[in-house]
N, C-alpha and C positions, 0 to 999 in steps of 0.2 A: 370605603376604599380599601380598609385596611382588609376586610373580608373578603375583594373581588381578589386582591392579591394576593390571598392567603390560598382562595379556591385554584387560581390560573399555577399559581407555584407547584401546588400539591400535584394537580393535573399531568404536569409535566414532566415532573420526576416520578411519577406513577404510571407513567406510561410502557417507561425501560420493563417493569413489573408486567402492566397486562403481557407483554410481545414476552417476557419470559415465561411466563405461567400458561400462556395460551399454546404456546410453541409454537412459537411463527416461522422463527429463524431455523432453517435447514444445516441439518450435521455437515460437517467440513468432509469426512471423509465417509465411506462406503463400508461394506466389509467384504473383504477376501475368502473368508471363512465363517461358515455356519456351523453350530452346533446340530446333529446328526445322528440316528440311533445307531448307522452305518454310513459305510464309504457313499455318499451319493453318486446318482449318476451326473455327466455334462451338464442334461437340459434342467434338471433339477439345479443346480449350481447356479446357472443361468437364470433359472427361475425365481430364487432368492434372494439373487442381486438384483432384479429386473424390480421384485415388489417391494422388496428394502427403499431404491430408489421410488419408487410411486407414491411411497408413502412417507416419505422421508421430504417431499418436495410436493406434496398435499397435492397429487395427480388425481384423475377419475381415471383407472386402471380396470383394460379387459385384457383379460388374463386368458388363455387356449391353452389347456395340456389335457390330450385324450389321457381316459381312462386305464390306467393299470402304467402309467407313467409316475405315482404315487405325488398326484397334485397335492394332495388331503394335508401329508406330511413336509411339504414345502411349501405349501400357506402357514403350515405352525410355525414351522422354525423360522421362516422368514419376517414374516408377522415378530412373532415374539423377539427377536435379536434385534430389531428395530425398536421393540418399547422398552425392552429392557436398557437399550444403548442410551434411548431418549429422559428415559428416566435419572439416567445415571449422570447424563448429559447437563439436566435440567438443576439434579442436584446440585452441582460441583459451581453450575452461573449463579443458583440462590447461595450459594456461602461465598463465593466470590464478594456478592453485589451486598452481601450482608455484612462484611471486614470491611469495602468501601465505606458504607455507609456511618457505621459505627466509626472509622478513622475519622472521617468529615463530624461526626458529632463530638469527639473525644478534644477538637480541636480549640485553641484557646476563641481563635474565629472563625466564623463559618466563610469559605473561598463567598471572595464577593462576588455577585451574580453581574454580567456586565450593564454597563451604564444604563440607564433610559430615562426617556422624556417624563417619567413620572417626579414629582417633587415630594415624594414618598421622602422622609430621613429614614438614616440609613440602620436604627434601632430596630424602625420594623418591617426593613429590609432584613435585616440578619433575622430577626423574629419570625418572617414569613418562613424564609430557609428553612431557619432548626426544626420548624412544624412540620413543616413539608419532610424533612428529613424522618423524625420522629415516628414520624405516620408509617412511612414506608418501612424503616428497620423495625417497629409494631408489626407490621404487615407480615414480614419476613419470617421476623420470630416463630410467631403463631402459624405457617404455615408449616414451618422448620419442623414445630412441635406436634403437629399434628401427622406431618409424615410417620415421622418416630415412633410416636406413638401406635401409628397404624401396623407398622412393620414391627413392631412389638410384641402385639399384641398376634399377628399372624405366626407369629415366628415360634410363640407358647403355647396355641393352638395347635400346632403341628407338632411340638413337643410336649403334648400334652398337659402343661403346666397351668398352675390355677390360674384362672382371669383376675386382672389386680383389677379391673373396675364393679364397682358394686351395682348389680341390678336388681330394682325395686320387685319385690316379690309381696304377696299377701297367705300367710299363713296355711288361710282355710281356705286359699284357691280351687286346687287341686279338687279336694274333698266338696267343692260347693258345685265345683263344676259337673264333678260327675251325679251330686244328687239333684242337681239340673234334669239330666239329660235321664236320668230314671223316672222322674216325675214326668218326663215327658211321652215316656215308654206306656204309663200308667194311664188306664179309663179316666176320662175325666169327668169328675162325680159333680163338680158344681154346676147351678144352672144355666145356661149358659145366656149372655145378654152382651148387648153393645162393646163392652169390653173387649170379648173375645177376637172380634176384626180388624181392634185397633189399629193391627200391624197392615193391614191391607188398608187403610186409608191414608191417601195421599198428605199427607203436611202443607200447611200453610204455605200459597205461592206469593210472598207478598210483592216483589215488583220485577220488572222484565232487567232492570237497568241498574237498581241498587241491591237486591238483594247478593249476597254472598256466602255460596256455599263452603263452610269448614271441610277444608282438605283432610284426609284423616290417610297415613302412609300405610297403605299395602292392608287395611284392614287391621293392625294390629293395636295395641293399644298407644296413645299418644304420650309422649316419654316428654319431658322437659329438660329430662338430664342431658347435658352437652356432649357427656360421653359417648350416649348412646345414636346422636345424630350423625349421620355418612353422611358427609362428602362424597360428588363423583370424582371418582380418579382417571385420569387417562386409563383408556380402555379401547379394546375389540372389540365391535360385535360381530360374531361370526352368524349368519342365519340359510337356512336350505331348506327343499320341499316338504320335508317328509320325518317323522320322528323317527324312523328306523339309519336315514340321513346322518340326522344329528346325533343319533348315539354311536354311528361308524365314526365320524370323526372325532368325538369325545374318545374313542377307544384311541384312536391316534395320536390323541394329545397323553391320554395317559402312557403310551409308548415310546412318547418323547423324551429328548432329554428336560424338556422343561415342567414334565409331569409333579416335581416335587417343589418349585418353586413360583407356581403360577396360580393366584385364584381365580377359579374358574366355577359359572353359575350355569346351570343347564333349567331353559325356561322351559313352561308347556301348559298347558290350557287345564282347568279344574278337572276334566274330565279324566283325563294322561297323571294329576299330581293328587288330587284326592286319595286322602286314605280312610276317611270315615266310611263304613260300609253300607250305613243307613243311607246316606247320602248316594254312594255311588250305585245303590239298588234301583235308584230313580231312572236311568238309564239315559235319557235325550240329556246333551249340554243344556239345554234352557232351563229344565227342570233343575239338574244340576246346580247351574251357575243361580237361579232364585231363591234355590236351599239356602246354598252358603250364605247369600246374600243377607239371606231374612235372619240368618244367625248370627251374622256380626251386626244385624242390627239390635238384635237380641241382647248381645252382649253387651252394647253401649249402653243400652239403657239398664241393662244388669250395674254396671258401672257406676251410673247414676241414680238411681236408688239407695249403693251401699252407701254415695256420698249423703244422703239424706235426704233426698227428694221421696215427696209421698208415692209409692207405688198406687195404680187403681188397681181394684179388686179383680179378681181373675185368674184360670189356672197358669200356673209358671211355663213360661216361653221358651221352649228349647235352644243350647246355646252348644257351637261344638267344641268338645272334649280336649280337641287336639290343637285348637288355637286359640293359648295362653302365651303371655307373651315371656316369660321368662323360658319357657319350652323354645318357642320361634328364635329366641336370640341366640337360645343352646346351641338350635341347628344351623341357623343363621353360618357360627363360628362352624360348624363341622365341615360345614357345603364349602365354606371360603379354606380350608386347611387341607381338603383331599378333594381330588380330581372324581365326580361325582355322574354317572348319565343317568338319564331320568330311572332308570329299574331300580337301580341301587340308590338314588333318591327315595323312591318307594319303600324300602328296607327300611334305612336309618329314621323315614318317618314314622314309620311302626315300631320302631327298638326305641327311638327317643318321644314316642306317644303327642308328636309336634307334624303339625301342617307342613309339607312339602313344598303346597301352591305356594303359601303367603311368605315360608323361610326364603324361599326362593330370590324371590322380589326383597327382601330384607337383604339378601346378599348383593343385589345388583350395582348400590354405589362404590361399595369397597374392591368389585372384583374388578379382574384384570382382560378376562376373558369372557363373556356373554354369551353364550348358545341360545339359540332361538329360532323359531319358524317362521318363514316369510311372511307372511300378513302381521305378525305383531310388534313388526316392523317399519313395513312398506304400508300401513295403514293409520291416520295421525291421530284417531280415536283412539283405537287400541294400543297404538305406542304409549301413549299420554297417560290411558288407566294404568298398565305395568310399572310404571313407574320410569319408562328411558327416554334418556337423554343424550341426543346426537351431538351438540354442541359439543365442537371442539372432538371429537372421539374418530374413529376408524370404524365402518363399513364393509364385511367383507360376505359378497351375495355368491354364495357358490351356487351350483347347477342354472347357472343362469341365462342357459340357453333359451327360454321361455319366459324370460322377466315381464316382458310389454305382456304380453297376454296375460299373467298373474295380476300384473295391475289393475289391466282394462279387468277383470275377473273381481279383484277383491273389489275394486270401487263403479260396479254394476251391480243393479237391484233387483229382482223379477218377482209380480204377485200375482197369482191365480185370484181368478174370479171365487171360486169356492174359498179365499184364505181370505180374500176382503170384505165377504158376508159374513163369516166367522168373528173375524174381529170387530167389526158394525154391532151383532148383536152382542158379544161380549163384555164391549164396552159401553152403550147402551144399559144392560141387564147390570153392570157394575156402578152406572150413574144412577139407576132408579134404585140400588140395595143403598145408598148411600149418599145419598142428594141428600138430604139433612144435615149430615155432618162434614161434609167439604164447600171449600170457601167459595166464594163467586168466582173471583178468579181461577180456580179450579175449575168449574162447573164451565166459566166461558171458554177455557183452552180444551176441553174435551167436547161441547159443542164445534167446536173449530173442527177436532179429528175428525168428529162422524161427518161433518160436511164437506170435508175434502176425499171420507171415503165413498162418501155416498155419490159424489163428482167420478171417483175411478169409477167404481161400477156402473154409472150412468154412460161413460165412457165408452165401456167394454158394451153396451146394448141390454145393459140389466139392469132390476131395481133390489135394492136391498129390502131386507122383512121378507121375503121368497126363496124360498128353496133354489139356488144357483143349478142345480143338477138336471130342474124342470125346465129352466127357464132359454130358450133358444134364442141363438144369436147367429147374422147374418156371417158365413165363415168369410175369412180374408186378414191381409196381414198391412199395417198400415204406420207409417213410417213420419215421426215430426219431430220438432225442434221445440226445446223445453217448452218456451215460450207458447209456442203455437198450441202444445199441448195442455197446459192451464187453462187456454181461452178457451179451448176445447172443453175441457172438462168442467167448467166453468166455478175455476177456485182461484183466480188471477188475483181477486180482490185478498185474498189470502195472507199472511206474514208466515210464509213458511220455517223463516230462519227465527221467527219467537217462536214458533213449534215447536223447530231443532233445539233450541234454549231451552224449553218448557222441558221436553221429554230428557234432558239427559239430565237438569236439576230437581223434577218432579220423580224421578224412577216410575215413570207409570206403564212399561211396559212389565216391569220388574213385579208391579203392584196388582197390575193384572194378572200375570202369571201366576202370581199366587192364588189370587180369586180363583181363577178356573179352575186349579191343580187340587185346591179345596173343596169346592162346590159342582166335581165336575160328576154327571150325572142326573144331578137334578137340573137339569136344561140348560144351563150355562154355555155348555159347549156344542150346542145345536146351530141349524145354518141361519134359520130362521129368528123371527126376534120373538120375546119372550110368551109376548102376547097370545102368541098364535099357539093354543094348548092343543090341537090335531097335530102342529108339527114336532108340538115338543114331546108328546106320548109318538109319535111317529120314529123318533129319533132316539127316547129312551128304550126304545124297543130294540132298536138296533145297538145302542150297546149293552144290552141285557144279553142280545142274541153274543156280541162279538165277547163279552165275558163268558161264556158256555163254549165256546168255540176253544176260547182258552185255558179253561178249567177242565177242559174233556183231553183230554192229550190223547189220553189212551184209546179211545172210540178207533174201529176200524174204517169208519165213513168217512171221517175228516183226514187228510192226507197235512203231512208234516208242512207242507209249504203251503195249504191254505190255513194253518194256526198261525204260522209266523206271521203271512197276511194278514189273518185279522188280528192279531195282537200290534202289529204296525198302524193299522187303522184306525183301533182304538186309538194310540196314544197318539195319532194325526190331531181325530176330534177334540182328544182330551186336551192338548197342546194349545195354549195362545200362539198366534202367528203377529201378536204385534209387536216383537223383534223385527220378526221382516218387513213391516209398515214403516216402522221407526227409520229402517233404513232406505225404503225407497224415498221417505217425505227427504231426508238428508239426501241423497244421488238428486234431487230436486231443485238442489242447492246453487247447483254445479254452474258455470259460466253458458248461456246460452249456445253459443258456441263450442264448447267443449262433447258436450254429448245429445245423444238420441232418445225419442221416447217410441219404443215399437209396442204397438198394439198388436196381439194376434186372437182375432175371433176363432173359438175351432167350432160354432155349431150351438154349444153349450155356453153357460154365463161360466159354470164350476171348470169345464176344461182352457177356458179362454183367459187370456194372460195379458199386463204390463210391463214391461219391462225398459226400464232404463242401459242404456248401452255406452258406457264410457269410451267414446274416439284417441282422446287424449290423456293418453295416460301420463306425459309429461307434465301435465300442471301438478299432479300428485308428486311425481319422482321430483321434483324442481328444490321443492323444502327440503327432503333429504341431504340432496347434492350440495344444499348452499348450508347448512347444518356441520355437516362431518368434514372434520379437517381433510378426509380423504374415503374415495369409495372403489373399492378394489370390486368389480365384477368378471366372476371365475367361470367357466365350466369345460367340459370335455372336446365339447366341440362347439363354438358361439361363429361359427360361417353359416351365413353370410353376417359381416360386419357391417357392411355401410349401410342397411336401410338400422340398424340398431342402433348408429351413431344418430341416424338422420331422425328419428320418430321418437328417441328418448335423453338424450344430451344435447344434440343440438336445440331441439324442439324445449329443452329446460332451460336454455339460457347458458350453458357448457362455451367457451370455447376450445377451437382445437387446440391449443397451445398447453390446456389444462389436459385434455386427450392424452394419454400412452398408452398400448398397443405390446401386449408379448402374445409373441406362438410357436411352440415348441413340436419338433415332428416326436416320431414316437421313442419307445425305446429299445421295439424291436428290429431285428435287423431287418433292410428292404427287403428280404430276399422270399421273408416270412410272410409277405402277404403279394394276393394275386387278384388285382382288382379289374373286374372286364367288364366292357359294355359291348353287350351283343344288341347288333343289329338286323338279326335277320335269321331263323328257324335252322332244324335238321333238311327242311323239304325246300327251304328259300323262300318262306312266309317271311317278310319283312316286318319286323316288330314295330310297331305305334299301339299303343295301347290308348289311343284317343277312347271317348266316350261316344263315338260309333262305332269303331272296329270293334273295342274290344268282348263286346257279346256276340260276336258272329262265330260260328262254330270250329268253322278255319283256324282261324287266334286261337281258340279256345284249344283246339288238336294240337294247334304247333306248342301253345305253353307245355302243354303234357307229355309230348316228345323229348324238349329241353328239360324237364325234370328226369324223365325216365334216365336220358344220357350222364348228365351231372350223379345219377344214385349209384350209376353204375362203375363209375373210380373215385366220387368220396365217400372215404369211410369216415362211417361215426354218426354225428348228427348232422343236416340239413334243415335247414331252416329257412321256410320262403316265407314272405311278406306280398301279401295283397294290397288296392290299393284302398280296401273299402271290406265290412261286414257282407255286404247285399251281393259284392263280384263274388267273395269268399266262397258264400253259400251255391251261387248257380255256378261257377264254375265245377267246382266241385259234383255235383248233382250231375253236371253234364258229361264229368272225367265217370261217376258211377255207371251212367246209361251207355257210356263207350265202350268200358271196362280198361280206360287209362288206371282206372284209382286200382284196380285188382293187379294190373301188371306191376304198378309203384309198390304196392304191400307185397309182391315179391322180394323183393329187393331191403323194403325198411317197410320197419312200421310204423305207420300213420297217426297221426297226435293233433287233434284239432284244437284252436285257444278256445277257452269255454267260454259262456253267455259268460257267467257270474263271475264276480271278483274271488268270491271267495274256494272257489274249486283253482284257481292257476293256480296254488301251491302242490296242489294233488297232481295235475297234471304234467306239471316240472319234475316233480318226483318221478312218476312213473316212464316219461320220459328219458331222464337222467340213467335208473336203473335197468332200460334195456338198452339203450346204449353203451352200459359197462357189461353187460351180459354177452351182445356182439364183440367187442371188444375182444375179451377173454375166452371166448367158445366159439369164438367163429360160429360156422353154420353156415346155413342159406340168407339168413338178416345179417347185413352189414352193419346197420347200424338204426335209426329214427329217420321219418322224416315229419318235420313238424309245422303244419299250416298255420300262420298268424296273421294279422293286420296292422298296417302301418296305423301308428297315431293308439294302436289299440294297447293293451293290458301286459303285454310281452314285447314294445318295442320299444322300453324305457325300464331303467331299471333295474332290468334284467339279464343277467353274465348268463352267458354262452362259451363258457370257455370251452379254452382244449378240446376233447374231444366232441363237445356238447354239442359245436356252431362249426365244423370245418370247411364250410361253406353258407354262406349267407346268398339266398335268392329275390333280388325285387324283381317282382313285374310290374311293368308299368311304372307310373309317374304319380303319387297320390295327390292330385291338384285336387286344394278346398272344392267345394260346393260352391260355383260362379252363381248360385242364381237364389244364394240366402241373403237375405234384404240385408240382415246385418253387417257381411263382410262387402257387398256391393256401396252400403252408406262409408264404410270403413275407406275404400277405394275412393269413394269420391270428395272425402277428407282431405286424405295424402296429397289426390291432386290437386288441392284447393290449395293446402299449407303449406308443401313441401315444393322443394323444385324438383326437375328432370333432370335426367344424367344416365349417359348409356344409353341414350334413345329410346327410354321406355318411360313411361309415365308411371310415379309413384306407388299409383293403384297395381298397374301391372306387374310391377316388381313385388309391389307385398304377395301378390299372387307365388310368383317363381318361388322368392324366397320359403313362405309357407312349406311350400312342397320341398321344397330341399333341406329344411331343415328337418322336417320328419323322413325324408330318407338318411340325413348324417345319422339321427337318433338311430334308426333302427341297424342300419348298416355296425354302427359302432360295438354292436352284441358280440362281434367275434371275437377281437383281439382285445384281452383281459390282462398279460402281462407277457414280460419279457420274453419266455421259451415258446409261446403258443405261435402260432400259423393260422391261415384261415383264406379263402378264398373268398369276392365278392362279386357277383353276377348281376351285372344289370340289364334286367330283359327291355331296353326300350331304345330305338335307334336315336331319341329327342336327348338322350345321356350324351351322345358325343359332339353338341353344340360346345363350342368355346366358354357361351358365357353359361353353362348351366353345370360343366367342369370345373371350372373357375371356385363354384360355389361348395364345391369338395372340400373333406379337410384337407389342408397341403401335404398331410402323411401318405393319404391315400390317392388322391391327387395324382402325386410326382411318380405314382408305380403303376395310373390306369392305361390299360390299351384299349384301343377300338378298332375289334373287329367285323368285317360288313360282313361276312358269311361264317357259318356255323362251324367248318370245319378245324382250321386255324384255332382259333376258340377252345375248341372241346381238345385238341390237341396239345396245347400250352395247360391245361385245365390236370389232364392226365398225366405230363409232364411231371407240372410241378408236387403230386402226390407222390410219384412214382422213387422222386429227389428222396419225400420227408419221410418215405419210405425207408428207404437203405440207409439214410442218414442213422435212423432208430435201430435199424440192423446191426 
């Protein structure tokens, strides 16, 4: 009795605690004022107040402020003026609730607790109390003392001042380390025997249900000192597409005013933080990430040797240089005391001869602020290795006009026929190198693999042991539900989820990677199985040939883009693909109902594909939302709204009441932009860019008219958007054989978006610089005109300012592909799960929206900031329906006209130059 009422006391008055540490309770007031690098604008103001409140009142906040409105810097400040308030907040109720407490202890008697039916005497009733008391101001203390400390210790760091805690150091670290990693450099003179593969043999699997793997944090080494373990602190995680993304707004924050008061961690993949050079020579992440890997495993048992364990005989195991842990803690502190994006991460890694990756993640509990990339986020694998923790924290998804599809993307699978025969024999050739020294249970969970691979393949119309390239398959595309397709492939009998267990506790895709990455050459990484020595001299031939291909650079026969091709190919072959296995068996995982299994035959077993197709990306975004005390979702342009409410919060279990909602117009004047939807030609071709009109030659004339007209009074650059690659190309082709395209290079010059990613920088450029050439010298060229594709390479991402973009041209409407089985299954989801509204069926509207959200995207290239202008043309009469205006952003929206003939149009079009003209006069 005495101990149920010792637990129920403690409980209760420990309660006041969680609700204050957790930050339940919402600040009283608001704030008026933001810290600011300058005067901000209205909607920025607006916009501060708006997230202070969302987050302040643990909201799911979608957030709209088009670009060159300076979102970037009113997510900092407003973000941070809220944790800073809340911190300050939280402090001021923990010393309150700690002077209570101590008063109530300090007391001759403890206030008696009111009556009850217990027959409890009243000694240990006051006994129950004091403990319960006790506990709590214990509680307090140590919580008290750990802030202190933390803000201490940040506060010396910045002032450069010696650290007062002691970190365990080893002498002859340094020096062992690097004659490590020389001995590793060095021929290896011993004979070589069983020893030497140690490290590629799996470990003892001894049960599915008890074993338990030792957690070891961020790779470093395992510290016992108290000092050195973090706590997570209330924190941001700030994460967006792209690393060029997240170091714009890392420069943001370092322009803040809160650049010198904020720890802040800037994350990034091995490949982006790696500074060992051996390492990064490797070139694929897989390769990469199985280096590192095999090197802190290196290191632990480096570890455990020194402690006295008999080492086995054998040459010494290379260990990297740069991750020591008195190094990582160095940096740990440097990354937490200055505002850090990943290039100058890179730097300090190399000046303090310490790991980036692993510092990184060592800073992530103490920091304030978290940068990071969208999947190592929105993904709960990968959250979970990094080390983060949503609990209790803030959320904040910028560019997040394409969230659902980043989902449905990160958590979808797809394997080629050719990558399933690969891994078959791989692992295979790795069971028979090594079937004597792994356990049963090893030996049964890798018979499991190959007969779940050998089920895909069987699947797809092939047999494994055969060359995939030779082997023909009946073409077609075919469409099931998880369920159906297990029984299909006939692995139903299967425990996929002890798989998923097996493979992330086993590391055997890690394990095999190394195999091949070793042993690749001598047939390991052939399609075929080992047996078959025609195909493996078949295939050693072929990377005999694709090594000559790559050592001959200089040869005049071989052209620069078929070396890079075969040096890609090679390291396809040389490469494990049971990464991407690992994860389709996991997408396998998935609730039957949640997703699709698409088979596509192309002819071939090697060109033919499985793939997993995630419907519901809400069951993943659900843990998130119920995780983070709050998730702020940002971008430039998130219209259309309601299928984004409808297919990812509500569909997680959100209600609206937790729902808030800002959108801010822009911050240039109305006057500065001239948005038209044309409905109908120079000649009175009525504009529908359907997928019958628009290859009729007619359309095809009248589009080429309307550009000649618009080059002929904007100056500068133009910029039209196609709705597709394939229209791009024949139109174009058809403006040559007319001589439309020769009259338009009168006027500008012509800039097409290239195949390759890596020529748009070149093309921007050259671009860019005849346009300042017009500019300045006049002449007969006014200015560029620049050919691109919706959805493609330059309609994201991409500023077009000033004079860059003074007109933005769509043709046409770029509606998805109606007749790809994937978005057709995707349709007939929505209509299953979702309701109607708007008299359109769920599928339908994903349709609309699609397409209007890659014209927001592309349209939004012109207007960049405040002083800029820009016109925006909408070739297609289907623009001036209600509800497909509606799905405009409201900036540009509330200034579209629509006009039915050509003339009006091109009139207001000439106008309004004529205006920004004399204005600049």
């Amino acid at each position: 009795m005495i101990k149920q009422a010792l637990l129920v006391q403690s409980g209760s008055l420990l309660v006041k605690l969680r609700y204050l540490l957790e930050g339940l309770t919402s600040m009283e007031n608001g704030r008026d004022r933001f810290p600011f690098p300058y005067q901000p604008y209205t909607i920025q103001e607006e916009f501060m107040q708006a997230l202070y409140g969302a987050l302040d009142q643990s909201k799911v906040g979608i957030f709209e402020s088009p670009t060159g409105t300076g979102k970037s810097l009113s997510l900092i400040c407003g973000a941070l003026s809220w944790l800073t308030d809340f911190e300050e907040r939280r402090r001021k109720e923990t010393v309150a609730l700690l002077q209570e407490r101590e008063t109530v202890l300090s007391s001759p008697v403890a206030e008696s607790s009111t009556a009850s039916s217990s027959a409890e005497p009243d000694w240990i009733t006051d006994f129950v109390q004091k403990k319960a008391e006790r506990d709590l101001v214990s509680k307090l203390k140590e919580d008290e003392s750990k802030r202190k400390k933390r803000e201490e210790r940040l506060e010396m760091i910045r002032n450069n001042a010696q650290l007062k805690y002691a970190m365990k150091r080893k002498s002859c670290e340094e020096d062992e380390a690097f004659k490590l990693l020389q001995l590793s450099k060095e021929e290896k003179t011993e004979t070589p025997g069983d020893d030497i593969d140690e490290e590629l043999v799996i470990a003892e699997y001894e049960s599915d249900d008890e074993s338990k793997s030792k957690s070891r944090f961020c790779g470093a080494e395992e510290e016992e000192d108290d000092e050195l373990v973090e706590e997570h602190v209330t924190k941001i995680y700030y994460c967006s597409r792209t690393h060029s993304q997240l170091a714009q707004f890392v420069h943001e924050v370092q322009k803040s005013p809160f650049s010198k008061d904020i720890s802040l961690v800037t994350l990034g993949s091995r490949q982006n933080l790696c500074v060992n050079e051996e390492v990064q020579r490797l070139g694929s992440i897989q390769r990469i990430n199985d280096r590192c890997m095999e090197m802190q495993k290196n290191k632990h048992e480096k570890q455990h040797h020194e402690e006295g364990v008999k080492r086995k005989r054998g040459h010494a195991k290379a260990v990297c240089p740069y991750n020591k842990a008195s190094a990582l803690q160095q940096m740990r502190d440097d990354v937490l005391g200055t505002v850090h994006d990943i290039e100058q991460l890179l730097k300090l890694g190399r000046e303090k001869h310490s790991c980036p990756y692993y510092a990184s993640r060592l800073a992530i509990p103490p920091a304030q602020l978290v940068v990071l990339p969208y999947q190592m986020v929105l993904h709960e694998a990968t959250r979970k290795a990094a080390g983060i923790q949503l609990k209790g924290q803030v959320l904040v998804i910028d560019e997040a006009h394409n969230l659902s599809d980043t989902l449905s993307c990160i958590h979808s699978a797809e394997l080629t026929g050719a990558q399933l025969c690969r891994a078959h024999t791989q692992l295979t050739q790795y069971a028979d190198r090594f079937k004597g020294r792994l356990k049963a249970k090893n030996l049964m969970y890798i018979k499991q693999i190959l007969f779940v691979i050998e089920g895909l393949v069987r699947v797809l119309g092939g047999k494994v042991g055969q060359n995939p390239q030779s082997q023909t398959t009946q073409a077609g595309t075919e469409m099931l539900t998880i369920n159906n397709f297990l029984f299909k492939a006939q692995i139903d009998n299967i425990n996929l989820f002890k798989l998923q267990k097996y493979f992330e506790k086993s590391m055997i895709s890690r394990k095999l990677g190394s195999f091949v990455e070793k042993y690749a050459g001598s047939g390991v990484s052939v399609h075929t199985q080992s047996s078959s020595n025609k195909e493996n001299r078949r295939t050693e031939g072929l990377n005999r040939y694709l090594q000559t291909l790559q050592s001959n650079q200089s040869r005049a026969t071989v052209s620069s883009e078929d070396q890079q091709g075969a040096v890609e190919a090679e390291k396809v072959l040389s490469v494990s693909p049971m990464m991407q296995v690992e994860g389709f068996f996991m997408s396998l995982t998935n609730s039957n109902a949640d997703g699709r299994v698409v088979l596509h035959r192309q002819g071939t077993l090697s060109e033919s594909s499985v793939k997993f197709l995630m419907l519901n990306p809400a069951v993943h975004f659900a843990q998130v939302l119920k995780e983070c005390r709050a998730v702020i979702i940002a971008g430039g342009t998130m219209q259309p709204v309601s299928d984004f409410k409808q297919e990812l919060l509500f569909s997680a279990g959100v209600g609206q009441e937790r729902i808030t909602e800002f959108s801010c117009g822009h911050v240039i004047p109305p006057e500065n932009i001239l948005p038209i939807v044309l409905c109908s030609g120079p000649s009175g071709q009525e504009l529908e860019f359907t997928f019958q009109n628009r290859d009729s030659p007619r359309m095809m004339d009248e589009t080429g008219r309307i550009l000649s007209n618009i080059c002929n009074v904007v100056p500068g650059g133009v910029v039209c958007f196609f709705p597709s690659y394939e229209y791009s190309r024949r139109i174009v082709s058809h403006w040559e054989a007319s001589g439309t395209l020769t009259r338009l290079a009168n006027k500008k010059k012509i800039f097409q978006e290239p195949k390759k990613a890596s020529q748009v920088e070149q093309v921007l450029n050259e671009f860019s610089r005849c346009i300042q050439r017009c500019v300045l010298d006049g002449g007969g060229l006014t200015g560029a005109l620049l050919f691109s594709v919706v959805g493609g390479k330059m309609s994201e991402g991409i500023n077009f300012s000033d004079d860059l973009g003074r007109c933005v041209v769509m043709v046409g409407m770029p509606y998805p592909n109606i007749k790809s089985p994937e978005l057709l299954e995707k349709m007939t989801y929505l209509d299953k799960h979702l309701s109607h509204s708007g008299g359109k069926s769920p599928g339908q509207a994903l349709i609309e929206n699609l397409c209007m959200k890659a014209v927001n995207q592309s349209i939004g290239r012109a207007i960049r900031h405040r002083g800029d202008y820009s016109s925006i043309v909408l070739c297609d009469r289907r623009y001036s329906r209600p509800a497909t205006l509606s799905k405009l952003p409201t900036w540009i929206k509330d200034r579209t006209s629509t006009h039915q003939s050509f003339g009006p149009a091109f009139a207001a079009l000439r106008k309004f130059f004529l205006e920004k003209k004399q204005k600049q006069v």
